[in-house]
DOPA-400428 format. One line per 3 residues: number of its first residue (from 1); their letters; for each residue x, y negated, z negated of C-alpha. Coordinates in steps of 0.25 Angstrom, whole numbers, plus 5000, padded with zeros to 4 digits. Layout:
NUM> a> X/Y/Z ~ ... $
//
This chain:
1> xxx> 4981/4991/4971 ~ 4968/4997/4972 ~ 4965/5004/4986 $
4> xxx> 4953/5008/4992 ~ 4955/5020/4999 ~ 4946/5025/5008 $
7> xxx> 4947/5032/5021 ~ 4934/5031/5027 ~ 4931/5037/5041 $
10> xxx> 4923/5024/5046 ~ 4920/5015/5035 ~ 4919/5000/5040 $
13> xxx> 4928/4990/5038 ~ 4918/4984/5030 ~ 4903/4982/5026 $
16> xxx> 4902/4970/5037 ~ 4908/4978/5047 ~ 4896/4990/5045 $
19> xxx> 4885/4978/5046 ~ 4889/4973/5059 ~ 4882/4971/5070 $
22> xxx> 4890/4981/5078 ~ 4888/4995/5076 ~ 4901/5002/5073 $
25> xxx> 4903/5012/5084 ~ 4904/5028/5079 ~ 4917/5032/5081 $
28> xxx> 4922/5041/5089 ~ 4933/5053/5088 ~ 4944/5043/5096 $
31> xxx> 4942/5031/5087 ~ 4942/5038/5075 ~ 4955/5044/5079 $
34> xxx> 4962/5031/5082 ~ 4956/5025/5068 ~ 4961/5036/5060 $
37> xxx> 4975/5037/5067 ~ 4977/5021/5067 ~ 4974/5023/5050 $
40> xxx> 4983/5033/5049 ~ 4995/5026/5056 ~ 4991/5016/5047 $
43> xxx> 4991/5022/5034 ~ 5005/5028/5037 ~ 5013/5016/5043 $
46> xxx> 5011/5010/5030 ~ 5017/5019/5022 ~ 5029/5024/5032 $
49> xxx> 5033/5010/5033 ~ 5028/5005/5019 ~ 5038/5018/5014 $
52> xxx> 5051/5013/5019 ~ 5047/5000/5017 ~ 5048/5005/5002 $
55> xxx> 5061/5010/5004 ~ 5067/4998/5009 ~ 5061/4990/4995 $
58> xxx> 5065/5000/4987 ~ 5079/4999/4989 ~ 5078/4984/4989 $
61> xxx> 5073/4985/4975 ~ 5085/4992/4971 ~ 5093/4983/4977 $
64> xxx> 5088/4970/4971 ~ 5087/4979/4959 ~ 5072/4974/4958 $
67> xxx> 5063/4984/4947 ~ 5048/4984/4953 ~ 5036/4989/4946 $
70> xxx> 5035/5004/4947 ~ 5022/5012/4945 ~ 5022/5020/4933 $
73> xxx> 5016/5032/4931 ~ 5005/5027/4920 ~ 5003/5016/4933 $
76> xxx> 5000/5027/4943 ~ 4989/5034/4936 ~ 4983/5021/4933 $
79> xxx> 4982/5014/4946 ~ 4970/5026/4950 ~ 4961/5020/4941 $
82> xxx> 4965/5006/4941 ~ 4961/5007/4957 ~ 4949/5016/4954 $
85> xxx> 4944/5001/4945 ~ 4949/4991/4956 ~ 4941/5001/4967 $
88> xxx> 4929/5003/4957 ~ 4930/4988/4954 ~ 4929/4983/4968 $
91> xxx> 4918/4993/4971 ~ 4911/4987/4959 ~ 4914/4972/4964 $
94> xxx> 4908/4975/4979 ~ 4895/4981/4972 ~ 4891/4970/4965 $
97> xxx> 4898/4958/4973 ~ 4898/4954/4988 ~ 4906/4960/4997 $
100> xxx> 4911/4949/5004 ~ 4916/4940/4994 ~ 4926/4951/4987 $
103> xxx> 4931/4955/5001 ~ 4934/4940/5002 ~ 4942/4940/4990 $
106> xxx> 4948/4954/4993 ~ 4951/4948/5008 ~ 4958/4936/5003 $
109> xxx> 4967/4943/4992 ~ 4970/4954/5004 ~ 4973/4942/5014 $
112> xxx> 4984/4937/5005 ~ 4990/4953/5000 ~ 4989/4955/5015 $
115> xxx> 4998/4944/5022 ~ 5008/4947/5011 ~ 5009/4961/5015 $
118> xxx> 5009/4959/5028 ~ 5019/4947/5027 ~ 5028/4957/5019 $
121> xxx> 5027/4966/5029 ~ 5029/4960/5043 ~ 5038/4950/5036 $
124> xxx> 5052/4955/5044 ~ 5044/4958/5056 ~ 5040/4943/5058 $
127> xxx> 5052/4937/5053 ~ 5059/4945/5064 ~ 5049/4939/5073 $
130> xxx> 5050/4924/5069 ~ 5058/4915/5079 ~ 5071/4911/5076 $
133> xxx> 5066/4898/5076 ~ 5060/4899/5062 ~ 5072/4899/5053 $
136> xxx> 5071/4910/5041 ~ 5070/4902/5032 ~ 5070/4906/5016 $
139> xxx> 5060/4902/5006 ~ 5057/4903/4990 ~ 5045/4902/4982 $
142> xxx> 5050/4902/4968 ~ 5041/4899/4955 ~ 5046/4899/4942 $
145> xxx> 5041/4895/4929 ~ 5049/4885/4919 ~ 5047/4881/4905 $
148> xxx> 5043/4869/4903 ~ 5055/4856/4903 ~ 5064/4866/4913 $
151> xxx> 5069/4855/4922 ~ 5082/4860/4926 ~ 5075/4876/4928 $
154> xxx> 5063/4869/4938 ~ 5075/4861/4945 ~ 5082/4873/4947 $
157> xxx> 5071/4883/4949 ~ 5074/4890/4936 ~ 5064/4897/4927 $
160> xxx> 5055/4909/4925 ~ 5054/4915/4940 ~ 5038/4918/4946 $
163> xxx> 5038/4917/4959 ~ 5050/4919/4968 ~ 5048/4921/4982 $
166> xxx> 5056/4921/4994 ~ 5054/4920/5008 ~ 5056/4915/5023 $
169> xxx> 5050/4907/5033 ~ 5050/4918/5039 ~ 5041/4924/5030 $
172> xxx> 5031/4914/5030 ~ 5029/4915/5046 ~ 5027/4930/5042 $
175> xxx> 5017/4926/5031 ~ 5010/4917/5043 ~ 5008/4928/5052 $
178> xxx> 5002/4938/5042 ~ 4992/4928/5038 ~ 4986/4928/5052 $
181> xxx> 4983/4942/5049 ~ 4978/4941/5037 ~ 4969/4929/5042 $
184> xxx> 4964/4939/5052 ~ 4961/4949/5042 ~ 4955/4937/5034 $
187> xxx> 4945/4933/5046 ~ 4943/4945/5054 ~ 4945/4957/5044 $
190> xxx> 4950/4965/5056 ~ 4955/4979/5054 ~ 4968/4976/5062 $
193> xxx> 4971/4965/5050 ~ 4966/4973/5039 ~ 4976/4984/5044 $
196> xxx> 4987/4974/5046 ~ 4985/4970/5031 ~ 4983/4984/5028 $
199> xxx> 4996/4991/5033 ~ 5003/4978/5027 ~ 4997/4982/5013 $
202> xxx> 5000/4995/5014 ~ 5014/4996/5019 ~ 5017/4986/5008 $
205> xxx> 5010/4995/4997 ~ 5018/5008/5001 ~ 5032/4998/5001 $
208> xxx> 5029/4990/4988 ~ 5022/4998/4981 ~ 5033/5008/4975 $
211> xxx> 5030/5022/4967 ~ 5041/5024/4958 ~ 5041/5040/4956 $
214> xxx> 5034/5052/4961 ~ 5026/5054/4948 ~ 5021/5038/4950 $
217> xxx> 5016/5040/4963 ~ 5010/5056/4961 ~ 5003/5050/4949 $
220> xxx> 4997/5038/4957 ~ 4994/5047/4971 ~ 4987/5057/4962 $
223> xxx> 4979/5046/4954 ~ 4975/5039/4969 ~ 4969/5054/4973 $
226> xxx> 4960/5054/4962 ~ 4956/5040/4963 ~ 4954/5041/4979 $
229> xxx> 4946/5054/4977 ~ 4938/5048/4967 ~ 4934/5034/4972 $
232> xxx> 4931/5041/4987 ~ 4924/5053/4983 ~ 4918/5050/4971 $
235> xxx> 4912/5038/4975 ~ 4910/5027/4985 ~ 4917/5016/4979 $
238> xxx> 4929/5018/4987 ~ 4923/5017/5001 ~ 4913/5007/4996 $
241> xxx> 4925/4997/4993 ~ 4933/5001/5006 ~ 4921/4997/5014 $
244> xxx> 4917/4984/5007 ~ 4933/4982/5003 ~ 4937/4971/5014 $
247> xxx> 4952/4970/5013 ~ 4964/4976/5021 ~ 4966/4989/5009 $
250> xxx> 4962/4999/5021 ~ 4968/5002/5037 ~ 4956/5002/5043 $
253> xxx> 4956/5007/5060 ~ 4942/5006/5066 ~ 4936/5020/5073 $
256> xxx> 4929/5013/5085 ~ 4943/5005/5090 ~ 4942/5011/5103 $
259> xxx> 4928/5008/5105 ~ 4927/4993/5100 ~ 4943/4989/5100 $
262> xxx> 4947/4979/5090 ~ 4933/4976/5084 ~ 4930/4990/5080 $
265> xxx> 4923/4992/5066 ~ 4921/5007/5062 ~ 4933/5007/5052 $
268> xxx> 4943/5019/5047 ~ 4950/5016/5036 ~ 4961/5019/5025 $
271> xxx> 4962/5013/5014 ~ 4977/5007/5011 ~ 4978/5014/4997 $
274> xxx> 4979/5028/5004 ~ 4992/5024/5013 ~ 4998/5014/5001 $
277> xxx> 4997/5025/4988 ~ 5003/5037/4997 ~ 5013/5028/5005 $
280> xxx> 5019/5022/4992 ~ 5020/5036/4986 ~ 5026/5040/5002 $
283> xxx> 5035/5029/5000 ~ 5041/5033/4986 ~ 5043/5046/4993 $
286> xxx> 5052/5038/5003 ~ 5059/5033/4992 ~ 5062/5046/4986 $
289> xxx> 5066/5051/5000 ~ 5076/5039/5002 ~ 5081/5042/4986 $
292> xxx> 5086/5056/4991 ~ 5095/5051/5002 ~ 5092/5064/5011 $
295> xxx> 5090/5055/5023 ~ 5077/5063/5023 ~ 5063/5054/5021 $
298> xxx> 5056/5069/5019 ~ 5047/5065/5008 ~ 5043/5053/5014 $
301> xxx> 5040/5061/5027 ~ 5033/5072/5022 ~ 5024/5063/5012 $
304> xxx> 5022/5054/5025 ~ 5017/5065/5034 ~ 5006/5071/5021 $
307> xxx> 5001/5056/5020 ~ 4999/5057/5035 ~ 4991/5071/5032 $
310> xxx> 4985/5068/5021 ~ 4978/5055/5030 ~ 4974/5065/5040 $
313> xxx> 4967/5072/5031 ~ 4961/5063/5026 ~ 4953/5058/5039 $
316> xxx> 4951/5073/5042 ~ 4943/5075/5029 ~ 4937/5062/5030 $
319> xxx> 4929/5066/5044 ~ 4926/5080/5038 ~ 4919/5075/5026 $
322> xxx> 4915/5061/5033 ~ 4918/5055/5021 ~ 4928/5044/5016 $
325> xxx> 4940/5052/5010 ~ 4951/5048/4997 ~ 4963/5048/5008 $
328> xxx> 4971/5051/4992 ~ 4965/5064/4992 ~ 4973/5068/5004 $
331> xxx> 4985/5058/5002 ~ 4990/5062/4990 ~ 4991/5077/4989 $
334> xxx> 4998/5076/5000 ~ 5007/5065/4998 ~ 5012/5072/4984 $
337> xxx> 5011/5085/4989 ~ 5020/5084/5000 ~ 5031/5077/4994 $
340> xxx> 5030/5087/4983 ~ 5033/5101/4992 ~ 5042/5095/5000 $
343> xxx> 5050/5091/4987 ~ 5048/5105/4982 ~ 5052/5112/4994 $
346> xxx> 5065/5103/4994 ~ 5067/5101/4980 ~ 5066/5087/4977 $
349> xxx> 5054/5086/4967 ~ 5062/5083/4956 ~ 5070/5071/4963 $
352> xxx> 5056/5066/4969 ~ 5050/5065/4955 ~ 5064/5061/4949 $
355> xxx> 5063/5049/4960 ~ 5061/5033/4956 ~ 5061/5022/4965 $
358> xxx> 5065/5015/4952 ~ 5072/5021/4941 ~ 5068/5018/4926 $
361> xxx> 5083/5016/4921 ~ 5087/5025/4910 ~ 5087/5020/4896 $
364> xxx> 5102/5016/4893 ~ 5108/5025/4882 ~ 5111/5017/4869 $
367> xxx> 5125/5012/4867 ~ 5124/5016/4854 ~ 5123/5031/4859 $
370> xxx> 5133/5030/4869 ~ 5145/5026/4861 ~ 5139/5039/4849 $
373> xxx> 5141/5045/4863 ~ 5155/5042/4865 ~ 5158/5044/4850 $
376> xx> 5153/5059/4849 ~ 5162/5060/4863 $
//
């Protein structure tokens, strides 16, 4: 998915925001203190949550014996520049057509990504909540495709399978609740919704979205800090699509909470792609921390605490220069680099690089071979 990624000090939410009638109020040492804080709680409680959350689906892919779509290494080094086109595309698209009208396309197709999200995610929290008057009942969508004069394969259900989908009534009063949020989002574009969303994206993204190996994810953080430099650094496409770019892809907070409550409008923001690529590179390291059975989660703990750094720094260098910073820049050396001395000092870095979520099996040795085998013995 392509992210934009800035982390702009007090960019609006948007161009309509910065045209309104009221001013936005400067702000001051306090507000900005609670905006930056309230994003960086933000930006870790998806990926601590979103990590374990990996764990848990991991193992139920092992289980189930399920094979998923791995990134492979050719995959990483392309997804850079195929991001770089989607961003510059995007940047092209608002230059030359109205604003208003893409973001109404973009808010729709994010209204229907982000009630699914959050449905996935608050799914057994509301079912524990639903009265016990409401039975559980379960449901399947099943749609499959038959040849033609199959009458005894549609009586029975039989054929090529499409679409098979199960769930609970439960799961549809979920799906209702999360719908009200995204309305509210829909209508209002408040900044609590587009968090709500946001987080929901996010965790989802660090739990679904699995790195295979070490190597994968290095090649892909390394490819993102040159992507991140570039686009912020080199030019003003980045933040230009950020500000105009109406869709729950960035935690925002606003600066001036304290001084105008809940309709505040002098935005902070961080985009969702610098806590969703680090997180699901944290969250392989979890992984790797679980494959060891040390009852030890060091890697995972150590990685954890550099993103925390590395965020810090990155709003530190941001009020130096006053200027919108590539929060990769600081991220990713420091998410690689930690993991990598702390496996030096302990001498793990062969099993680390040795480590896959998904083995590829090893080519069977020929029968043929095996019974020369036995002969010579």
């Amino acid at each position: 998915m392509a992210e934009t990624n800035p982390s702009s000090a007090s960019e609006s939410f948007s161009d309509e925001n910065a045209a309104n009638a009221t001013a936005r109020i400067p702000a001051t040492v306090e507000g900005m203190a609670v905006a930056y804080g309230s994003l960086v709680i933000m930006a870790l409680l998806p990926i601590f949550f979103g990590s374990y959350r990996s764990v848990k689906h991991h193992k139920e892919q092992k289980e189930s014996g399920e094979i998923p779509d791995t990134m492979s290494h050719k995959d990483a080094a392309m997804f850079p520049l195929i991001a770089s086109a989607a961003l510059f595309g995007l940047y092209c698209f608002f230059q030359v057509f109205s604003k208003a009208h893409i973001n109404l396309l973009l808010t729709g197709y994010f209204f229907f990504l982000g009630i699914l999200a959050l449905s996935h995610l608050l799914s057994p929290v509301i079912s524990s909540l639903v009265p016990a008057a409401i039975p559980n009942v379960p449901y399947r969508i099943h749609f499959a495709q038959l040849d033609r004069g199959e009458e005894s394969g549609r009586e029975h259900g039989e054929g090529r399978e499409i679409i098979s989908y199960c769930f609970t009534s439960h799961d549809v009063v979920c799906l209702a609740c999360c719908t009200l949020v995204g309305a509210w989002y829909l209508m209002e574009k408040h900044w609590i919704a587009n968090n709500l969303l946001g987080i929901a994206f996010a965790i989802n993204g660090v739990e679904l979205l699995h790195l295979n190996n070490m190597v994968t994810g290095c090649i892909l953080l390394c490819g993102l800090f040159f992507y991140d430099i570039f686009w912020v650094f080199g030019t003003n496409v980045m933040v230009t699509v950020a500000k105009a770019f109406e869709a729950p892809i960035k935690l925002v907070f606003p600066q001036d909470l304290l001084e105008r409550g809940l309709e505040a409008n002098n935005f902070a923001m961080l985009g969702l792609g610098d806590v969703v690529i680090p997180g699901i590179f944290i969250a392989l390291l979890l992984r790797f921390d679980h494959s060891l059975k040390r009852n030890s989660n060091i890697y995972f703990y150590v990685t954890f605490a550099a993103y925390l750094l590395g965020l810090l720094l990155t709003i530190f260098m941001m009020h130096i220069s006053k200027h919108a910073q590539p929060a990769l820049l600081y991220l990713v050396p420091s998410c690689i680099g930690t993991p990598l001395i702390v496996a030096l000092i302990r001498g793990d870095v062969k099993a680390m690089f040795q480590y896959e979520d998904h083995p590829t099996e090893e080519e069977e040795v020929p029968a043929e071979s095996n019974s020369k085998s036995k002969k010579d013995e």
